[in-house]
C-alpha positions, 0 to 999 in steps of 0.5 A: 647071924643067920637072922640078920641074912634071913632079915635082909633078903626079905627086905630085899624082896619086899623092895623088888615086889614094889619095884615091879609094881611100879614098873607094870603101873608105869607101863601101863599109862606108858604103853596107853593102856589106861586110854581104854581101862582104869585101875579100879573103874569100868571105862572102854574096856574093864577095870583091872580090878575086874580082870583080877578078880575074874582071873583069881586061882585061874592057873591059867591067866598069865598065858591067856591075858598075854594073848589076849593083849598081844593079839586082841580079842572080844567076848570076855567082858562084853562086846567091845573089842580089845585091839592088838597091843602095838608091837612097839610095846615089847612082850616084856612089858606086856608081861609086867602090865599083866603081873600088875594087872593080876594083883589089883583088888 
C-alpha cells in the first residue's frame, strides 16, 4: 500500500516539473523575452543555455537573474545592455522565466 502512495506522488511531481517548465517557456515568448534571447542561440542577448551554464552551482543565481531582469543590467555577456523588464510582467513570472531559464542545457 505504501508503494502505490510512494508511486502516485512521483507522478504527481513528474507532472508539476513539467507544468512549470511549460509555464517559464510560455512566459517567456509571452513577456518578449525571446525578441532578444534563444533558447539554445546567441542572438541580442545570450542564449539560455549560456545563462544556464554560466550560473550552474552558483547558489546565488536565482537572486541575481531576478534582479537583473527586473532592473536590467550590462557587463555580464558583453556590451549590450539588458533593459529593465516592464512592469506589466509580474515578479512571479519573471520568477517562472528564471526557473525555466536555469534548467536549460
Amino acid at each position: 500500500m505504501k508503494a502505490r502512495y510512494l508511486v502516485a506522488i512521483t507522478l504527481g511531481l513528474a507532472v508539476s516539473v513539467s507544468a512549470l517548465a511549460d509555464e517559464g517557456e510560455a512566459l517567456f515568448k509571452k513577456s518578449g523575452c525571446n525578441i532578444c534571447h534563444a533558447v539554445n542561440k546567441k542572438s541580442v542577448g545570450p542564449a539560455m543555455t549560456e545563462i544556464a551554464a554560466k550560473y550552474a552551482g552558483d547558489t546565488d543565481a536565482q537572486a541575481k537573474l531576478l534582479s537583473k531582469v527586473r532592473s536590467g543590467g550590462a557587463g555580464s555577456f558583453g556590451k549590450v545592455p539588458m533593459p529593465a523588464t516592464p512592469a506589466k510582467v509580474s515578479d512571479d513570472s519573471i520568477q517562472a522565466i528564471v526557473n525555466w531559464a536555469l534548467t536549460q542545457k
